[in-house]
Backbone as JSON Lines, residues from 0, in Angstrom:
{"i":0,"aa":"X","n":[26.64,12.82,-0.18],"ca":[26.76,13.6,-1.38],"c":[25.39,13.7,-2.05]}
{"i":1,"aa":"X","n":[25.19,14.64,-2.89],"ca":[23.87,15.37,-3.25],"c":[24.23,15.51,-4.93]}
{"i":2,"aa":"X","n":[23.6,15.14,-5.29],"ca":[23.35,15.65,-7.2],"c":[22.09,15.64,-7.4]}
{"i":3,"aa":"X","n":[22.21,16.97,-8.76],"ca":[20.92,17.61,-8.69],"c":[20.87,17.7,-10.62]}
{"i":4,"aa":"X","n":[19.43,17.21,-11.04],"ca":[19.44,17.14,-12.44],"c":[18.36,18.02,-12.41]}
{"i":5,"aa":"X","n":[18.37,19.15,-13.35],"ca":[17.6,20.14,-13.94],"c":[16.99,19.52,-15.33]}
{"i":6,"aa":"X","n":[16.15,19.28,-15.85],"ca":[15.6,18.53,-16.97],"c":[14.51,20.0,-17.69]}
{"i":7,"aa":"X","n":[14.62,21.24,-17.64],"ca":[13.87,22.28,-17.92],"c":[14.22,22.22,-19.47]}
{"i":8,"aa":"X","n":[15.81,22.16,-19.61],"ca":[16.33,22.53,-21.03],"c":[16.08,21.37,-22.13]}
{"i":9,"aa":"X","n":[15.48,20.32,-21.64],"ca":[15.2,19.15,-22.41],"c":[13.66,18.59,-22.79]}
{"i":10,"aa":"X","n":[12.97,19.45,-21.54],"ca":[11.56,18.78,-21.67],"c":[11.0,18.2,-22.41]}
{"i":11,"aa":"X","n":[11.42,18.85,-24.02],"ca":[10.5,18.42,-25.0],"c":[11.53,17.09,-25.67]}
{"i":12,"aa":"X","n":[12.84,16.67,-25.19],"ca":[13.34,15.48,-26.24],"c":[13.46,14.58,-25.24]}
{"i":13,"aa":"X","n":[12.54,13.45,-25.84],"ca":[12.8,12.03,-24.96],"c":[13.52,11.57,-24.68]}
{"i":14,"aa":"X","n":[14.4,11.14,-25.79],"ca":[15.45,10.2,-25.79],"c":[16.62,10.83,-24.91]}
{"i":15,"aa":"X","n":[16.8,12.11,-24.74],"ca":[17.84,13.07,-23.97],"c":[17.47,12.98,-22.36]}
{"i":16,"aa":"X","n":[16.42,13.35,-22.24],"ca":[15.51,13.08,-20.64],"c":[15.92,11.23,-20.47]}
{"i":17,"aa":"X","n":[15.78,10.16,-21.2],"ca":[15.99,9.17,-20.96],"c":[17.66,8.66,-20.7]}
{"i":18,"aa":"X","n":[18.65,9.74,-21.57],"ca":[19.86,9.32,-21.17],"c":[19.75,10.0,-19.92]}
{"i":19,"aa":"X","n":[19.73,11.8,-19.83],"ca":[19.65,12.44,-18.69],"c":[19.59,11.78,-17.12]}
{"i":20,"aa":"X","n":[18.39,10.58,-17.05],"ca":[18.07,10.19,-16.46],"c":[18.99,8.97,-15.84]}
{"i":21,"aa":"X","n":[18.91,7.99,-16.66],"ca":[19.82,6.69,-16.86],"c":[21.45,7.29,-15.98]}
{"i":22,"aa":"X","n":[21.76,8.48,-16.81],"ca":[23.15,9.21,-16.42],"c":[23.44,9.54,-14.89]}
{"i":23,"aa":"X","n":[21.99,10.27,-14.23],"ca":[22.26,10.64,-13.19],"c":[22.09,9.8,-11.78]}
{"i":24,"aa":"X","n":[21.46,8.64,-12.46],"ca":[21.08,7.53,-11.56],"c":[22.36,6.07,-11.44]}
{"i":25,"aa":"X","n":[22.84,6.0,-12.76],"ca":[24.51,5.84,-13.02],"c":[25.52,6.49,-11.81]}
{"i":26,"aa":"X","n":[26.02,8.04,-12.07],"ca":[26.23,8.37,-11.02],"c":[26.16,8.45,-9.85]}
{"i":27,"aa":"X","n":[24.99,8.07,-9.32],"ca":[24.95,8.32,-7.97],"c":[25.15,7.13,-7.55]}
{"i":28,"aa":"X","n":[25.42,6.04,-8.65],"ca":[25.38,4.19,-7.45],"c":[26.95,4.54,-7.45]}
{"i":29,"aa":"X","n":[27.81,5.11,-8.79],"ca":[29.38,4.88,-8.83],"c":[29.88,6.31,-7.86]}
{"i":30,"aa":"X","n":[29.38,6.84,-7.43],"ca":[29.6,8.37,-6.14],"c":[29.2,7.99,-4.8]}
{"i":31,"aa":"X","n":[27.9,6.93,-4.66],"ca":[27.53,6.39,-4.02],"c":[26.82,7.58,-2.76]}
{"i":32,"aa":"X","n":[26.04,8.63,-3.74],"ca":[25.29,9.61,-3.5],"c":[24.11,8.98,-2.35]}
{"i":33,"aa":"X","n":[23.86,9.94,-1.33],"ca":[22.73,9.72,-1.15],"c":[21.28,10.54,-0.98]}
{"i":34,"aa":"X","n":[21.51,11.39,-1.91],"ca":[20.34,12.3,-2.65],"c":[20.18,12.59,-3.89]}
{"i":35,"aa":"X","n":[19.22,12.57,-4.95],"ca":[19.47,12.99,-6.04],"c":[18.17,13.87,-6.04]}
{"i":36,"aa":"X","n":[17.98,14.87,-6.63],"ca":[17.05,15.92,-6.68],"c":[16.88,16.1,-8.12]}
{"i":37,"aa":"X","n":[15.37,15.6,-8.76],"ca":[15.27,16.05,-9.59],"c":[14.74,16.73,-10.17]}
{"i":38,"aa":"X","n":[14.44,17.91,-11.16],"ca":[13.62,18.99,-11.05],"c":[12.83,19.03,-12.65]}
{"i":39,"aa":"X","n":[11.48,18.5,-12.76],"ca":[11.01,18.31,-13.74],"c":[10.18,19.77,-14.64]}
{"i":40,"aa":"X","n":[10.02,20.4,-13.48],"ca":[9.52,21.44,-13.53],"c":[8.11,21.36,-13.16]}
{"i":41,"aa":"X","n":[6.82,22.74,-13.52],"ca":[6.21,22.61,-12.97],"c":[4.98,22.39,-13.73]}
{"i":42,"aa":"X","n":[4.84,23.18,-14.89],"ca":[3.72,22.65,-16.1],"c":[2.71,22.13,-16.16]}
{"i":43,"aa":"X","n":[2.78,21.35,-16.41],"ca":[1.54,20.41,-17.25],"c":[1.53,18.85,-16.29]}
{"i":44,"aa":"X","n":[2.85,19.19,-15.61],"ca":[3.07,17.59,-14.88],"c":[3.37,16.53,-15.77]}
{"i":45,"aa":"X","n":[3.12,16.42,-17.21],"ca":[3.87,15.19,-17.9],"c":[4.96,14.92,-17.78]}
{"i":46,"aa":"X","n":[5.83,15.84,-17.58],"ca":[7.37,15.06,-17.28],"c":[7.35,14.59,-16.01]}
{"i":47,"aa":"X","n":[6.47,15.16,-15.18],"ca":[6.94,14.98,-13.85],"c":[6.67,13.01,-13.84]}
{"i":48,"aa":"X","n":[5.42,12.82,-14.83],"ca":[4.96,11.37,-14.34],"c":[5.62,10.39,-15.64]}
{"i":49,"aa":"X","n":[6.54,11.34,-16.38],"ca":[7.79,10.44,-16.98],"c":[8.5,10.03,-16.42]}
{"i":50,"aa":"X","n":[9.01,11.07,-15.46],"ca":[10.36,10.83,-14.46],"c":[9.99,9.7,-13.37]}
{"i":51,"aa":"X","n":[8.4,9.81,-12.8],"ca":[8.01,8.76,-12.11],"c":[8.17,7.3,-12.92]}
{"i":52,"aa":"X","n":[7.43,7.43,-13.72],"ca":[7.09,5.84,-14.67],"c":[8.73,5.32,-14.71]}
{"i":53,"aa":"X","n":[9.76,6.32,-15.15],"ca":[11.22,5.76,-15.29],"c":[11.82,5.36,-14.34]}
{"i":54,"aa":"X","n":[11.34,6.22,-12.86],"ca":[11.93,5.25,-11.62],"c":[11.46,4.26,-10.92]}
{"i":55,"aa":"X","n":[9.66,4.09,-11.4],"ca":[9.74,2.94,-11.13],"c":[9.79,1.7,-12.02]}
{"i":56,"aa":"X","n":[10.78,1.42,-13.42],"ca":[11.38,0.42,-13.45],"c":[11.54,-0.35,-13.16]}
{"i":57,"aa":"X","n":[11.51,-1.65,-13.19],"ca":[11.96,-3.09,-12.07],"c":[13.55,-2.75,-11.86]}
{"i":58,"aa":"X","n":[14.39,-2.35,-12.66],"ca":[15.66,-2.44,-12.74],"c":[16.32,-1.21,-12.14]}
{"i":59,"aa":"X","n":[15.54,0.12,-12.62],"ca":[16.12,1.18,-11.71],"c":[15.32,1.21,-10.19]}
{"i":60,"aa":"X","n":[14.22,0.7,-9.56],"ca":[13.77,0.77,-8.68],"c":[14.53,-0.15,-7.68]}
{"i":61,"aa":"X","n":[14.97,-0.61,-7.73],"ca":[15.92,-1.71,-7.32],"c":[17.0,-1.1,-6.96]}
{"i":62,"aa":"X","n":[17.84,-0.38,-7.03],"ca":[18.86,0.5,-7.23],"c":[19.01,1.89,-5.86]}
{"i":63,"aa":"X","n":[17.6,2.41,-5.31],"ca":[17.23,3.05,-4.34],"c":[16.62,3.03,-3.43]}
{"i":64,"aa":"X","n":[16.2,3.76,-2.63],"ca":[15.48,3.18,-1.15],"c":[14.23,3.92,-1.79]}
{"i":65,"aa":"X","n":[14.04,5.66,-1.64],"ca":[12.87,5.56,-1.39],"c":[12.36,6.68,-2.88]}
{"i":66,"aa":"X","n":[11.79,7.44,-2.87],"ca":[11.38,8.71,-3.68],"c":[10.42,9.43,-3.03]}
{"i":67,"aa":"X","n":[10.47,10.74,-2.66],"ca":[9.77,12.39,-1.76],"c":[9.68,12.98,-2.92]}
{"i":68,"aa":"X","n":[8.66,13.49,-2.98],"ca":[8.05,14.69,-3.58],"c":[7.95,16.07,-2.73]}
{"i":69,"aa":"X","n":[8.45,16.79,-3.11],"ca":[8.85,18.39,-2.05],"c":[7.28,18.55,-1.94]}
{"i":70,"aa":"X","n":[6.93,18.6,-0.66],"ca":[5.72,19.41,-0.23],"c":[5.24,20.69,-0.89]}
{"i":71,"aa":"X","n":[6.81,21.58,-0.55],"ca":[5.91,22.79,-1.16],"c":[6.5,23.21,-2.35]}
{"i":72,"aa":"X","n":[7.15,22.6,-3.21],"ca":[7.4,22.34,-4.82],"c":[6.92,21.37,-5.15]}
{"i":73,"aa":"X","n":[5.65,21.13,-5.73],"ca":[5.16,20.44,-6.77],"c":[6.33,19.76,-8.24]}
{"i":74,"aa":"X","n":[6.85,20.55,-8.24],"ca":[8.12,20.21,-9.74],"c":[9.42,19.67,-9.3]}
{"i":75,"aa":"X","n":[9.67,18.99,-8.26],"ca":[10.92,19.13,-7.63],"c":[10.39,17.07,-7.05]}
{"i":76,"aa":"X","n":[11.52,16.34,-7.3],"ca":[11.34,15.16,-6.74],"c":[12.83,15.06,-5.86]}
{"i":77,"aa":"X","n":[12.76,14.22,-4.79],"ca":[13.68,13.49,-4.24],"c":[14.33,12.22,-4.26]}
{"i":78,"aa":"X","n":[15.47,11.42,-4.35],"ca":[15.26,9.99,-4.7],"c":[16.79,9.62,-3.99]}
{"i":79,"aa":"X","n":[16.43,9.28,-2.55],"ca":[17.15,8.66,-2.03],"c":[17.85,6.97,-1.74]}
{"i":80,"aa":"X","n":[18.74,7.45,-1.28],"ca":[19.86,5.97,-1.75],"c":[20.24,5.58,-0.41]}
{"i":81,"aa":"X","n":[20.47,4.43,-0.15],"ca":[21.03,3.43,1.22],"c":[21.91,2.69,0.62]}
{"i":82,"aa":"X","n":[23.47,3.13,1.52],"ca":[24.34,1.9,0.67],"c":[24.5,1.39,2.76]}
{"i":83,"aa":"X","n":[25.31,0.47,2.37],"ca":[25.53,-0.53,3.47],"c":[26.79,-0.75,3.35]}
């Protein structure tokens, strides 16, 4: 299973990008997803290295296997999951 968070309509509120986030990474351990796609957009890149700094967490990094960055989307992350 695949879920996909669009974060375009939020860029500018933190605290929303931080539930946003928390929410979709929630989901995918209780769906037990193993793709989540997230799309920071393409800009300025500050969100993009929000969304980084938030996954790597001690607590959410722990939680996934790996994280891809789309080659040929710059604004677009990957963040795959291994269950057992």
């Amino acid at each position: 299973m695949k879920l996909k968070l669009d974060l375009h309509d939020i860029y500018n509120k933190g605290s929303e990008i931080d539930r946003a986030l928390h929410g979709i990474i929630k989901e995918a351990v209780r769906v037990k997803a193993t793709q989540v796609e997230i799309i920071p957009g393409k800009g300025s890149g500050q969100l993009k290295k929000k969304v980084l700094r938030f996954l790597e967490q001690k607590e959410i990094k722990a939680l996934y296997h790996r994280i891809d960055k789309d080659a040929k989307n710059h604004g677009r992350l990957f963040v795959y999951f291994q269950w057992k």
